[in-house]
C-alpha positions in Angstrom: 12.3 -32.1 20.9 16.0 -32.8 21.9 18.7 -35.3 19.8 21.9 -36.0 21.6 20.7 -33.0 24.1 20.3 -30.6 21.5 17.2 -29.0 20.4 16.5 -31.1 17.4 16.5 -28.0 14.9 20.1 -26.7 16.3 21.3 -30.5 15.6 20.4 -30.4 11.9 21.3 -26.8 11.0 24.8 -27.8 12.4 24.7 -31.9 11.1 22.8 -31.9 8.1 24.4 -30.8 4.3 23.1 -27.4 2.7 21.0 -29.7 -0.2 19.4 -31.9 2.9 18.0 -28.7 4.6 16.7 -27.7 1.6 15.1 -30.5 0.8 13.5 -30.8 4.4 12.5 -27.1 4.0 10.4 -27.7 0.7 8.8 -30.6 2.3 7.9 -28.0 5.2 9.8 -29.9 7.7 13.0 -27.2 8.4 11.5 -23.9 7.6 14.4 -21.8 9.1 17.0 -23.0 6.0 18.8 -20.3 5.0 20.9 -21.6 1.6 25.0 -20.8 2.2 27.2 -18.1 0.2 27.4 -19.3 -3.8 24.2 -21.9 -2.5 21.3 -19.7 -3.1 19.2 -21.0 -5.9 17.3 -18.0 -8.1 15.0 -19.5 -9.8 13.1 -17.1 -12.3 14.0 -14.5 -10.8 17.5 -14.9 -12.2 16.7 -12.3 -14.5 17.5 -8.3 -14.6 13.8 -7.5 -16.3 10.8 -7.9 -14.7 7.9 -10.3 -15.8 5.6 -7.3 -16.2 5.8 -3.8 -16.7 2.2 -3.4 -15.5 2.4 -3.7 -12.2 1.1 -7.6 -12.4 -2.2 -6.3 -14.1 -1.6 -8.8 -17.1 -0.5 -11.5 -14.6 -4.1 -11.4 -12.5 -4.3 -8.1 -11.0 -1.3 -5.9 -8.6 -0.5 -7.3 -5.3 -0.5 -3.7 -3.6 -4.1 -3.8 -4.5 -4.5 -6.5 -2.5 -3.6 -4.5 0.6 -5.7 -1.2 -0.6 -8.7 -2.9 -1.3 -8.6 -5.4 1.7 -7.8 -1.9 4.0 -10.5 -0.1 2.3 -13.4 -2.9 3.4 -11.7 -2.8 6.6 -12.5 1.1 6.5 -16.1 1.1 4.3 -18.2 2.2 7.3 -16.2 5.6 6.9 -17.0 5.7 3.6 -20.5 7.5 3.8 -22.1 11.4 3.1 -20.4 13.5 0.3 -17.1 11.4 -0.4 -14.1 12.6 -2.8 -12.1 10.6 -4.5 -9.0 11.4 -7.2 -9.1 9.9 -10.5 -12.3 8.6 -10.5 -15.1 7.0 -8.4 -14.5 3.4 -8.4 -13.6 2.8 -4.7 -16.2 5.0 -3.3 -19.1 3.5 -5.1 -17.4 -0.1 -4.8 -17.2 0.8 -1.0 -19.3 3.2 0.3 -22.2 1.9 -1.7 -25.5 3.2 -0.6 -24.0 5.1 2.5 -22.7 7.9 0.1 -25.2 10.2 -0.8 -22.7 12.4 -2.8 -19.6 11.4 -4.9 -17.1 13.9 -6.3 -14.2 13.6 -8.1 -10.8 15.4 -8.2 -8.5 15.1 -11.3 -5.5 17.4 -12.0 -6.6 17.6 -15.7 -9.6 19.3 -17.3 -10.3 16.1 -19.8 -11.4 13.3 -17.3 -14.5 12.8 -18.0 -15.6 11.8 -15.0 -14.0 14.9 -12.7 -16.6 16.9 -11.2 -13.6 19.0 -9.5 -10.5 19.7 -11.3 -7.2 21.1 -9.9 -4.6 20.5 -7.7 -5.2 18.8 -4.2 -1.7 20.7 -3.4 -2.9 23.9 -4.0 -7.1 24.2 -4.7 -8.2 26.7 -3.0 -11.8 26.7 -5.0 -12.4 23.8 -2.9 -14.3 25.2 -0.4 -13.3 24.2 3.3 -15.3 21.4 5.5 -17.2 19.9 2.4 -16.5 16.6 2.8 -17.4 13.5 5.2 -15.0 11.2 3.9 -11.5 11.2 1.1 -10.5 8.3 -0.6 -6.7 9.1 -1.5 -5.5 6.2 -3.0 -2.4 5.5 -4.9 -1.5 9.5 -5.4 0.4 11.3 -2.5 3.4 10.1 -4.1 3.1 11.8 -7.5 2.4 15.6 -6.0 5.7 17.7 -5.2 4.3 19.3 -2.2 2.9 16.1 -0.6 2.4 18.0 3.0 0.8 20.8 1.2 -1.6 18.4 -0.5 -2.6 16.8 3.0 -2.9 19.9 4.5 -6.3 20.6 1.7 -7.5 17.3 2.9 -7.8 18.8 6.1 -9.1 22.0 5.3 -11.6 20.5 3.0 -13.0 17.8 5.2 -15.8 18.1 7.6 -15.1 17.9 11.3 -15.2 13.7 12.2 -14.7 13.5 8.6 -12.1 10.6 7.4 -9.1 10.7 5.1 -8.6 7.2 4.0 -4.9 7.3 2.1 -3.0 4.2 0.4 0.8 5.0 -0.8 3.6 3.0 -1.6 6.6 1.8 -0.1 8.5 -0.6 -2.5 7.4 -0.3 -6.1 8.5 -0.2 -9.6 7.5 3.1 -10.9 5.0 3.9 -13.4 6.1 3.5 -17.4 2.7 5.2 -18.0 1.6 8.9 -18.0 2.0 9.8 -14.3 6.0 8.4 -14.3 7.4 12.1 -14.5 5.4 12.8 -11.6 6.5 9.9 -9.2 7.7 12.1 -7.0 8.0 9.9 -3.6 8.4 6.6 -2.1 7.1 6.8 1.9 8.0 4.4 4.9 5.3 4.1 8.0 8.0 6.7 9.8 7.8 9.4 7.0 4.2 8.9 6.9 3.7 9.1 10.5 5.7 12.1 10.8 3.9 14.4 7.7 0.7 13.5 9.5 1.3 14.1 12.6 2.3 17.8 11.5 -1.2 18.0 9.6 -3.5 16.3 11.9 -3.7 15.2 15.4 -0.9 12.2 16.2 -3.9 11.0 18.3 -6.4 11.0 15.1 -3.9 9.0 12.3 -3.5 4.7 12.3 -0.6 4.1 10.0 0.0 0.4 9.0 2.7 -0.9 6.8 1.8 -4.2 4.6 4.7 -6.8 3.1 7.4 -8.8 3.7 10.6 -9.5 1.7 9.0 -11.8 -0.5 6.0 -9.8 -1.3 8.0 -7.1 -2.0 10.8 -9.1 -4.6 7.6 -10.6 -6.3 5.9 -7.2 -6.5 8.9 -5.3 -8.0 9.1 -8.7 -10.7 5.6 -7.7 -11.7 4.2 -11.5 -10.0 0.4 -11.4 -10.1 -1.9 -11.3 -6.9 -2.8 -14.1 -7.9 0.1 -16.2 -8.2 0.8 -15.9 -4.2 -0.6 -17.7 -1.1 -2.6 -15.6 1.5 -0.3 -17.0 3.6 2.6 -15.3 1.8 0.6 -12.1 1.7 -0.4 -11.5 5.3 3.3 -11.8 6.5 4.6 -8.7 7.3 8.3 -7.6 7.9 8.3 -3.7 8.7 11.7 -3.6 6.5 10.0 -4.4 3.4 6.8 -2.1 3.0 4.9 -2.1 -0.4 1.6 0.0 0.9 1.0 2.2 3.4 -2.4 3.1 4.5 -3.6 5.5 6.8 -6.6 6.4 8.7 -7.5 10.0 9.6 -9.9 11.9 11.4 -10.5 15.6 11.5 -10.5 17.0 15.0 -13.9 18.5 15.9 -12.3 21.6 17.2 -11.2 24.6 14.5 
């Protein structure tokens, strides 16, 4: 659509005052607004604390679980045999259902209830090498030192075909809870791509990065999953990660 011979969009960015395009943007008519220097309008986010401290659990649940959990039913058909997962077992039985015949889990502390193995993925050598089908590493490469170290276990310790199945984030807040003196990293797809490929085959790892600019400001204010469209959500801007997630398969050949 042309005004005057102009595409009509270049005629109102150049014509039209800074509140017009706004207004035309909320009704969904000029998207591409972009408010001028001094113009920009903050909101509730005109603020220098966050809404929550929790990650958004007290505001209907962590956006960056949005993106683990939707990557992980992407991923449940790898979820089967003799699975570990860190913490506890929630994912695996959530995901793997009745495919898993085994469930184990790693902890780093001797008082989890629930551990069935405890030690260090960086350095547990008591795990005993091709035992598993399937790891569910969620949420943890970023609070162990020796990240590459902790990988390279996963590969040791998984069968061959078996499938590492790792979330970690990008842009966060960090943790006020237990594990903040261990919140060691913050990855891009890049970093990621790069400590994988020196563990695993380049041709065996599917890296995706998840968020957008918005995703990523409402994240770090502690906005709830909830409180966001799908629309919002599903855009992604590779400048502005808040997960990673990665898919990895042990080569068949030792």
């Amino acid at each position: 659509m042309t005004f005057n011979g102009k595409p009509i969009k270049t005629f109102i960015k150049k014509n039209a005052p800074a509140f017009a395009l706004r207004w035309l943007k909320e009704l969904g008519v000029y998207k591409a607004f972009t408010p001028p220097v001094g113009q920009v309008k903050f909101g509730d986010f005109n603020r220098t604390t966050p809404f929550s401290t929790q990650f958004g659990y007290d505001r209907g649940g962590p956006v960056d679980r949005y993106y683990i959990e939707n990557f992980l039913q992407q991923k449940a058909g790898c979820i089967q045999g003799r699975v570990l997962e860190i913490g506890d077992n929630e994912y695996t039985l959530r995901f793997g259902g009745k495919q898993v015949t085994k469930s184990d889990v790693l902890h780093i502390h001797s008082n989890n209830p629930v551990a069935t193995i405890v030690g260090d993925l960086s350095d547990a050598p008591h795990i005993p090498d091709n035992s598993f089908d399937c790891i569910v590493l969620t949420q943890t490469l970023h609070l162990i030192y020796n990240a590459k170290d902790a990988l390279k276990t996963c590969e040791r310790i998984l069968k061959p075909g078996g499938v590492l199945l790792l979330t970690s984030p990008g842009i966060s807040q960090i943790a006020s809870d237990e594990w903040q003196s261990t919140w060691f990293w913050s990855f891009t797809a890049t970093s990621m791509r790069r400590m994988m490929g020196e563990v695993f085959s380049e041709q065996s790892v599917e890296i995706e990065q998840h968020g957008n600019v918005f995703v990523a400001t409402s994240f770090l204010y502690g906005v709830g999953v909830s409180e966001l469209t799908k629309e919002q959500l599903a855009a992604k801007d590779p400048n502005y990660p808040v997960i990673i997630t990665v898919k990895a398969i042990k080569s068949h050949i030792s």
